[in-house]
C-alpha positions as CSV (number, residue, x, y, z in Angstrom):
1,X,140.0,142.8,98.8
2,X,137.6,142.2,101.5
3,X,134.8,144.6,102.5
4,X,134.0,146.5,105.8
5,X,130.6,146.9,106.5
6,X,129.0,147.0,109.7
7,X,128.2,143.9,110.9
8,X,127.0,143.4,115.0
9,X,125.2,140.0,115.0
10,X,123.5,140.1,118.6
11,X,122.0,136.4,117.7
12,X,125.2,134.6,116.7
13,X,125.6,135.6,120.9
14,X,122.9,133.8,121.5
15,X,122.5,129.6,122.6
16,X,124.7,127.1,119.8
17,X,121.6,125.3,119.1
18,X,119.6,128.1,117.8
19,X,121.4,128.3,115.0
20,X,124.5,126.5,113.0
21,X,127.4,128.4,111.8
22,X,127.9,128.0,107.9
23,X,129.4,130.4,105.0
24,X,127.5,130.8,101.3
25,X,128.6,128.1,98.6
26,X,130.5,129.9,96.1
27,X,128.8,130.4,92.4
28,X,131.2,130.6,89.0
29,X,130.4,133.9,87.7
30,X,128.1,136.1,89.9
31,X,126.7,139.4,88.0
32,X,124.1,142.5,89.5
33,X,120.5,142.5,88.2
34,X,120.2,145.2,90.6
35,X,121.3,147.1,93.7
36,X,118.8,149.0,95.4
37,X,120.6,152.2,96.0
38,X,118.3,154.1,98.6
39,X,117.7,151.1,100.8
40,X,121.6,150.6,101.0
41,X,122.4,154.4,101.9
42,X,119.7,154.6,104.5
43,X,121.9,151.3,106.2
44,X,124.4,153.2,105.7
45,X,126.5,151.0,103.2
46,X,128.2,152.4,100.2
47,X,126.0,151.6,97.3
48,X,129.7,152.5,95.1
49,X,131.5,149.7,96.7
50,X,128.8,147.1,96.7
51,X,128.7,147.5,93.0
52,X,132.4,147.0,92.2
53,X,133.5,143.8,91.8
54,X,134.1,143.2,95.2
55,X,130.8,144.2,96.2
56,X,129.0,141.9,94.0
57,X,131.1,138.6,95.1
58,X,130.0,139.3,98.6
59,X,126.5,139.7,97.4
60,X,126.9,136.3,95.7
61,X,128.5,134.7,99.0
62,X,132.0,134.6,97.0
63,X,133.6,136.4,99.3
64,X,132.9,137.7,103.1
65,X,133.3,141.2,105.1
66,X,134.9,142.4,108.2
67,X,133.0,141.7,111.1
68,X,130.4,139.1,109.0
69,X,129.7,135.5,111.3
70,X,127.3,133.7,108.4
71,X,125.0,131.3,110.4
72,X,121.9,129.2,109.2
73,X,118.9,129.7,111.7
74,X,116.8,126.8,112.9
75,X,113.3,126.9,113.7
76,X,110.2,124.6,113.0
77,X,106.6,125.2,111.9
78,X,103.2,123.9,110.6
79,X,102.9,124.0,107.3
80,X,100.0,123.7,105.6
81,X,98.7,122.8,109.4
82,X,100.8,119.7,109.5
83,X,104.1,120.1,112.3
84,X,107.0,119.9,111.2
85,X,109.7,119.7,113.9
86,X,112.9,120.1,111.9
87,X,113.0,123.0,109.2
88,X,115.8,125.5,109.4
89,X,117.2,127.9,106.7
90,X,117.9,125.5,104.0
91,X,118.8,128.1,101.4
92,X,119.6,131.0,102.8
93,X,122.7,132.2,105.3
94,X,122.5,135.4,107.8
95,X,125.8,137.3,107.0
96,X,124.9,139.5,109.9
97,X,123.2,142.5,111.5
98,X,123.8,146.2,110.7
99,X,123.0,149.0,113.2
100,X,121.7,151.8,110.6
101,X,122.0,155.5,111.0
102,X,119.0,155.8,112.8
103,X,119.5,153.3,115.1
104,X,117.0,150.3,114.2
105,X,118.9,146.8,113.7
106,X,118.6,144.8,110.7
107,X,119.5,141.5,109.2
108,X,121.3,141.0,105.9
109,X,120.5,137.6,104.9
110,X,121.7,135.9,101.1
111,X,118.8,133.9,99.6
112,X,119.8,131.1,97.6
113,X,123.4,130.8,99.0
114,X,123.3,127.2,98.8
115,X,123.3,124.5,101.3
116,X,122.7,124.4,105.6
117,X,122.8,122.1,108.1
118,X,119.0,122.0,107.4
119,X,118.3,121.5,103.5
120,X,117.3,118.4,103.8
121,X,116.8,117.1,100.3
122,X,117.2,120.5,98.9
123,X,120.2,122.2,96.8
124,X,120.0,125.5,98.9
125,X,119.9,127.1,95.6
126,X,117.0,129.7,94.0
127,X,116.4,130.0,90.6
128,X,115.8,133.6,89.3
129,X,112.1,133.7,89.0
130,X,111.8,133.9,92.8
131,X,114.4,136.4,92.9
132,X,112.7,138.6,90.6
133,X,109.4,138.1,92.0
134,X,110.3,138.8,96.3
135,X,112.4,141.7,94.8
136,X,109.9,142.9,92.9
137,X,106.9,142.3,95.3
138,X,108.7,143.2,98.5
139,X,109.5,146.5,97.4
140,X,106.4,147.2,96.1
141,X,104.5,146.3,99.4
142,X,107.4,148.9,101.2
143,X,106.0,151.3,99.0
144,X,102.4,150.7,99.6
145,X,103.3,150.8,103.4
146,X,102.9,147.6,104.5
147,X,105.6,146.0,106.9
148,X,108.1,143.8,104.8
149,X,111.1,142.6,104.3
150,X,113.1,144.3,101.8
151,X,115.5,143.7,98.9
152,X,118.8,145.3,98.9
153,X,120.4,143.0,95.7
154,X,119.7,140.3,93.1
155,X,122.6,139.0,91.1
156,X,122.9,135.9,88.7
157,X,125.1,133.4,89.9
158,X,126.1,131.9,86.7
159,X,125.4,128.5,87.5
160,X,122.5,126.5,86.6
161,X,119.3,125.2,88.7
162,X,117.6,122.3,88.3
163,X,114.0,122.0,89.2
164,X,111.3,121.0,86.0
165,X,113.6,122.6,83.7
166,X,117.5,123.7,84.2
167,X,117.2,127.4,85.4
168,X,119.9,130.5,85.9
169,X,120.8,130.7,89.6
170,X,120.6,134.0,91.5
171,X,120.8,135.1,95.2
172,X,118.4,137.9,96.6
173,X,120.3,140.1,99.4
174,X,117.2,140.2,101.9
175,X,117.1,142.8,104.9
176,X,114.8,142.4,107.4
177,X,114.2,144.0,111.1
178,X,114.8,139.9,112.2
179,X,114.7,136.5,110.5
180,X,112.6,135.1,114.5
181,X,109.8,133.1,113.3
182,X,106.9,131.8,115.4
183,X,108.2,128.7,114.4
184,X,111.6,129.5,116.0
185,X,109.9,129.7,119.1
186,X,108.1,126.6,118.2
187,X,111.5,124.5,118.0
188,X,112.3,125.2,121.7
189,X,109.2,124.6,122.9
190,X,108.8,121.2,121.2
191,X,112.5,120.1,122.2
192,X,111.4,121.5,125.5
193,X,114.7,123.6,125.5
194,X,113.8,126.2,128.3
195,X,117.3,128.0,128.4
196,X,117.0,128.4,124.3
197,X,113.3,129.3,124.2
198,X,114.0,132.1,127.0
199,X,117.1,133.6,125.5
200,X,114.9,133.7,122.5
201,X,112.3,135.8,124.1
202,X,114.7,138.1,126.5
203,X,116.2,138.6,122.6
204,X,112.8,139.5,121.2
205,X,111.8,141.8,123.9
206,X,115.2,143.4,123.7
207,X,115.2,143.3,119.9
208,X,111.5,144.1,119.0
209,X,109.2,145.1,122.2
210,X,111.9,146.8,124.5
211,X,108.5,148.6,126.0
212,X,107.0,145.0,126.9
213,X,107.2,143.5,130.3
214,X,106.6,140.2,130.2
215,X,104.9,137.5,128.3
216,X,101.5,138.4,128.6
217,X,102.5,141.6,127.6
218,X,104.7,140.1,124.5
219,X,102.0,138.2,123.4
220,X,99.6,141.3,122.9
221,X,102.1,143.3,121.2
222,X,102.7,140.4,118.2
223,X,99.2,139.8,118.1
224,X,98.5,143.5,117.5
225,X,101.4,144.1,114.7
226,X,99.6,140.9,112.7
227,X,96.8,142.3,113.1
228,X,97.0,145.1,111.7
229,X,99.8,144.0,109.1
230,X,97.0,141.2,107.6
231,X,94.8,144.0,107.5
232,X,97.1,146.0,105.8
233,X,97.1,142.8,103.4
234,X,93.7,142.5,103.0
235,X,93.1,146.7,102.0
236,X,95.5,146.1,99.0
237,X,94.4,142.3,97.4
238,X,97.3,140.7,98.7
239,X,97.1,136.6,99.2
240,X,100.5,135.6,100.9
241,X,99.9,132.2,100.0
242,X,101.9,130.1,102.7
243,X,100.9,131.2,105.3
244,X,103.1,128.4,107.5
245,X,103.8,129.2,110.9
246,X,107.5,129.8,109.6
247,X,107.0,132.2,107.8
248,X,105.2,134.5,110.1
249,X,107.8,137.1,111.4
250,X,107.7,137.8,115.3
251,X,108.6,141.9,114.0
252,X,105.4,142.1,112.4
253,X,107.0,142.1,109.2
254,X,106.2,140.3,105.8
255,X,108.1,137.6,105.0
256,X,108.6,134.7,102.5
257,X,107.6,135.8,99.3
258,X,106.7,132.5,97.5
259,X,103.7,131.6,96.0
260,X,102.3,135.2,96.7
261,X,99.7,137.1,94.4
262,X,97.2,140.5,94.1
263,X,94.0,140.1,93.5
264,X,92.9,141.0,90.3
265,X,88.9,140.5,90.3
266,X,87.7,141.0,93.8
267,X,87.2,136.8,95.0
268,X,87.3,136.2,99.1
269,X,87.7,132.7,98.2
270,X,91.0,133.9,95.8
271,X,94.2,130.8,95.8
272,X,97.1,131.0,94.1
273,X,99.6,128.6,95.3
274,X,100.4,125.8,93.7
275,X,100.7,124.0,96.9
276,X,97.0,125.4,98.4
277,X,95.0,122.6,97.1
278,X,92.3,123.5,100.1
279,X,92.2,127.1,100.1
280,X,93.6,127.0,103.6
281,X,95.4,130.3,102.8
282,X,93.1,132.0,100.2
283,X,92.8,135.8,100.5
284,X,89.7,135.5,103.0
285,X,91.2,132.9,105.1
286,X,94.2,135.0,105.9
287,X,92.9,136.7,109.4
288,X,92.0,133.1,110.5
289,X,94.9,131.6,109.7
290,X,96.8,134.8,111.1
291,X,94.8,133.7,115.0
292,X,95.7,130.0,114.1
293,X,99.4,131.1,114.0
294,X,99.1,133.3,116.9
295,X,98.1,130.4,119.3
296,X,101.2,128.2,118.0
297,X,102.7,131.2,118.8
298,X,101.4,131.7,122.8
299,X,101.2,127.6,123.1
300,X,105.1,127.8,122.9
301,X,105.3,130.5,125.1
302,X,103.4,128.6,128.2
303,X,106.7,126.8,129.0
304,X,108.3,129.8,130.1
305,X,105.1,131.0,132.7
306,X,105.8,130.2,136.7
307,X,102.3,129.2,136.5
308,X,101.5,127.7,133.3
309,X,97.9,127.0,133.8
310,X,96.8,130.6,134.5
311,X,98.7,131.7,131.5
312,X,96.5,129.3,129.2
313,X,93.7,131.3,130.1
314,X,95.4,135.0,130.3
315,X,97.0,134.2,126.6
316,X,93.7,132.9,125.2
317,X,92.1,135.8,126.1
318,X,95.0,137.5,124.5
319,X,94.4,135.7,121.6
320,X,90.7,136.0,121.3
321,X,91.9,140.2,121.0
322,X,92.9,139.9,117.3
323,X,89.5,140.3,116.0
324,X,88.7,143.8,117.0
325,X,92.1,144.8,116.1
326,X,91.8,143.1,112.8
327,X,88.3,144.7,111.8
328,X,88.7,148.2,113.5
329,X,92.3,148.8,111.3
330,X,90.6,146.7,108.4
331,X,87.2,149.5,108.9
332,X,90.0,152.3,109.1
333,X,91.8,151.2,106.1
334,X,88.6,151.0,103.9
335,X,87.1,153.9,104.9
336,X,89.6,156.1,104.1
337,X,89.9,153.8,100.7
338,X,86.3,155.3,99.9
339,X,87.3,159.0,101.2
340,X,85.7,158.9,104.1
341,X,87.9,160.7,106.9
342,X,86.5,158.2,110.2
343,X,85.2,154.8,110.4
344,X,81.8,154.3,111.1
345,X,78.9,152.1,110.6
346,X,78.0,153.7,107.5
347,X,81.4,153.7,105.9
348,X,81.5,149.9,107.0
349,X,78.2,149.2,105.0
350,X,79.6,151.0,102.4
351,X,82.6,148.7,102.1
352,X,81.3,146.2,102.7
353,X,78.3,146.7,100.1
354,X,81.2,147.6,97.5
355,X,82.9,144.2,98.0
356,X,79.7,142.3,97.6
357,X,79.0,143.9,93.9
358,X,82.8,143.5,93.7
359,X,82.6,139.9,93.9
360,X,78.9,140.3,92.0
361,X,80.8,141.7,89.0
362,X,83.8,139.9,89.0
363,X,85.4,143.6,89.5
364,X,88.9,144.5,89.1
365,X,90.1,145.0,93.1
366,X,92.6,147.5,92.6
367,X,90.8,149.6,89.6
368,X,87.6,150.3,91.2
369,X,89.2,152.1,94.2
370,X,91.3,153.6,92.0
371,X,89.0,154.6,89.4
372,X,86.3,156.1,92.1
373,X,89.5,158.0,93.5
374,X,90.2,159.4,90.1
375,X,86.0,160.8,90.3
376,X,85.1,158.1,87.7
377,X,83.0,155.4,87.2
378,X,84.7,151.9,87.9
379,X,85.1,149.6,83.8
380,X,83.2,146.7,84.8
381,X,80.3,148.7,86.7
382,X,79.4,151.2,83.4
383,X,76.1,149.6,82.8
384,X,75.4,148.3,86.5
385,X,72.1,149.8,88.2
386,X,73.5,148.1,91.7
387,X,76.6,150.2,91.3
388,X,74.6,153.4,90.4
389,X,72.5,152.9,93.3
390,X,75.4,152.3,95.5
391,X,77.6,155.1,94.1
392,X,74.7,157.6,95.1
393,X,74.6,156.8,98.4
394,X,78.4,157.1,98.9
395,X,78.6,160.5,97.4
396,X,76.1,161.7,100.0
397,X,78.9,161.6,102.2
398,X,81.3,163.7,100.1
399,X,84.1,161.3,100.1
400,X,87.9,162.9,100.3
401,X,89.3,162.3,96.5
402,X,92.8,163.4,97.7
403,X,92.6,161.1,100.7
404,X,91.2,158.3,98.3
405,X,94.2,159.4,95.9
406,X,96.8,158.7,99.2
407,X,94.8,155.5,99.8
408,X,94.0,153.3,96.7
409,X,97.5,152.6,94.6
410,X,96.8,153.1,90.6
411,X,99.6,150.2,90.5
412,X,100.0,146.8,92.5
413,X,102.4,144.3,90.7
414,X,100.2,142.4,88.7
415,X,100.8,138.5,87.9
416,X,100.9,138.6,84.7
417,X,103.5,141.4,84.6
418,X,105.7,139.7,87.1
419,X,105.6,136.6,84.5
420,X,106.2,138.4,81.8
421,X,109.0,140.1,83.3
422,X,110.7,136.6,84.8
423,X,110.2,135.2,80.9
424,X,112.7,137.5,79.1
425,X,114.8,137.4,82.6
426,X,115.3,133.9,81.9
427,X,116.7,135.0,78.7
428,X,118.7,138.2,79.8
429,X,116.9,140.9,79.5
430,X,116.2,143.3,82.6
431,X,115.2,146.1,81.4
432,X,111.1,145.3,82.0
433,X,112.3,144.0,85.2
434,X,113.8,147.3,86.1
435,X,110.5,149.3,84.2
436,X,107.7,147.2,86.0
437,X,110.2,147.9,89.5
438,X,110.1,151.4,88.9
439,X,106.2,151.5,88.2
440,X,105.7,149.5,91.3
441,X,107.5,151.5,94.0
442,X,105.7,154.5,93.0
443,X,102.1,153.1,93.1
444,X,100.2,156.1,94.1
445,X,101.3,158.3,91.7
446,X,99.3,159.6,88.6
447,X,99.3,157.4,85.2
448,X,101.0,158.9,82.0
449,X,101.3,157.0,79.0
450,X,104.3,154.8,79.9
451,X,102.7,153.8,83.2
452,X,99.7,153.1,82.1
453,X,100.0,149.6,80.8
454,X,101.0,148.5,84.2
455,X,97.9,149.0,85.8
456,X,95.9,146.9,83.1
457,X,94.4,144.2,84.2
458,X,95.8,140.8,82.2
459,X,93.8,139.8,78.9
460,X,92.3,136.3,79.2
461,X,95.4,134.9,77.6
462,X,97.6,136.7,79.8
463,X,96.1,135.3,83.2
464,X,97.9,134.0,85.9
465,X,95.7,130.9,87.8
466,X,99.0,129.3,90.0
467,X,102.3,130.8,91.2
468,X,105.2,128.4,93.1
469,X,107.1,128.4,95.5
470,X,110.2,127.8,93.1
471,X,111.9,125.6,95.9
């Protein structure tokens, strides 16, 4: 039986280069881990179907749908700063776009479907740590309101990875407002492909910034989303940790959840990855490395300008914008973190002084917002006269414990949980997977007893100092 679901895929019209058409590689005994039910209905796909047998061979990339035209997108990027001309999805295939109930058009992309045009070395396959992890992290980042891609299934494939150790398979159903990268514009600009790069950007405008006119005018809206979505980041301890220029969206979305972490004490200088042995993309570094992107970004745009030289100058200028978006949503985000209704220079010093005995105290991020929104004193500042000193001062300006309450989340998904949960995955076992998924999508809401032990911060044992990309 073959499904109908559907499918409209406005960039498979697009240029042959841009992409190269290619189905999933078929996996011996696909089973659900999970379907997520509410994203699914609000596409307006049948959650019942897609959990029948059926449903779960074309969420392995056994088996295809009416109206599906699986592609592999190219595109190119620096990574890690260093350019890279020829990357390309080597693991994951585009089954197509679906126009949803309300309108908006989204990708439904299979992770791990096995090899493209352009894996390179690479077996096209994901082992199920990942999967866990971008489910898990994805949809807790769509529930703390930040711009993401989403998941909408992870199954186990039945067939075994090899990376340091042999690993379970699985595939992570990702939907996403677009899979356009600024590296996808950087692969027409380097290959100096004019007809690709401005089908690309008509596609975009159309796609994305329908209210745009022109590039000038394109430029300022992307630069504006990032912005405000690193801002976003940085109000909620989140290190992406690759920040490559593939693996910034054009939508404004978050995408590519690799090596990515929360904060757990409060360090600007925070890394991660594996693969970050600089600290190019630690958690302070992340606006920077957002304007660094943003050039790439305008630099491949020049080609398509009548007069090239005069849009150097306009889109630097456009560039050089980012910073006051960047700090007036970052003062925005943080004033209202400390219950204070409108930024100002007093709720900035506030912050700002915060952060400072934040990093002082080695302070949990995430539980001293939350504890000062719950009217109590922070764990590690019990005994601290800074803190006392400080706390005085911001209660002078009767802070807004029900706006802190909608601000600070008593829950982020800790690395150590994640872990714990991708351990006894390995071996089976989903129910913390589906307990620590349940605590994470409803981050704002009141602890009880069984929530509780998600928020924790880990035990010296339990820390968490690298996470991997799992390629």
């Amino acid at each position: 039986m073959t499904l109908t679901l559907p499918f409209d895929t406005s960039y498979a019209r697009l240029p042959a280069q841009m992409y190269s058409f290619v189905d999933p590689t078929p996996v011996s005994k696909p089973a659900l881990i999970k379907l997520n039910s509410p994203l699914a209905q609000s596409l307006g796909l049948d959650a019942t179907s897609l959990r029948t047998e059926d449903g779960v061979a074309f969420l392995a990339g056994n088996s295809s749908a009416d109206g599906a035209t699986p592609l592999a997108q190219a595109y190119a990027g620096h990574q890690f700063g260093q350019w890279n001309p020829q990357l390309g999805d080597g693991r994951a295939v585009l089954l197509g776009e679906i126009v949803a109930p309300n309108g908006h058009r989204f990708d439904v992309q299979l992770k791990g479907a096995g090899r493209t045009p352009y894996s390179r070395m690479g077996d096209g396959r994901a082992w199920l740590g990942p999967v866990l992890r971008e489910y898990i992290v994805s949809e807790a980042m769509f529930a703390l309101g930040v711009p993401t891609t989403r998941a909408l299934a992870a199954v186990t494939t039945g067939d075994p990875v090899y990376r340091d150790a042999i690993l379970p398979g699985a595939i992570l159903t990702r939907v996403a407002s677009s899979h356009i990268r600024v590296g996808t514009f950087q692969y027409f600009a380097a290959r100096q492909d004019i007809e690709a790069l401005r089908a690309l950007t008509d596609h975009v405008v159309t796609r994305h910034y329908p209210h745009c006119n022109g590039l000038a005018d394109l430029l300022r809206s992307v630069v504006a989303r990032q912005a405000k979505l690193i801002a976003k980041w940085t109000s909620i301890g989140f290190i992406h940790g690759v920040m490559n220029t593939d693996n910034m969206a054009i939508s404004g979305e978050t995408i590519d959840y690799g090596p990515c972490a929360f904060l757990d004490e409060y360090d600007a200088g925070k890394v991660f990855s594996s693969i970050d042995r600089q600290g190019r993309y630690a958690y302070g570094n992340q606006p920077r490395i957002g304007v660094w992107n943003l050039a790439q970004f305008a630099t491949a745009l020049v080609p398509l300008a009548d007069d090239q030289a005069a849009a150097v100058e306009e889109f630097t200028q456009i560039i050089n914008e980012f910073a006051d978006i960047y700090d007036s949503e970052r003062r925005t985000i943080f004033a209202a973190k400390l219950g204070l209704n409108a930024s100002s220079e007093t709720s900035e010093a506030l912050a700002e002084g915060l952060l400072r005995l934040m990093a002082q105290y080695g302070a949990d991020f995430t539980l001293t917002f939350a504890a000062l929104a719950n009217g109590k004193i922070p764990p590690d500042f019990e005994s601290s006269p800074e803190f006392s000193a400080w706390e005085r001062e911001w209660r002078a300006h009767n802070p807004d414990l029900e706006l802190m309450c909608r601000t600070n989340p008593q829950i982020i998904p800790r690395n150590h949980q994640i872990e714990r949960v991708i351990q006894v995955g390995v071996k089976g076992d989903f129910k913390p997977f589906e307990a620590l998924l349940d605590a994470v999508t409803s981050p704002f809401t009141p602890l009880t007893p069984d929530t509780a032990p998600f928020a924790a911060p880990p035990e010296p044992q339990q820390r968490v100092t690298q996470t991997f990309c799992g390629t």
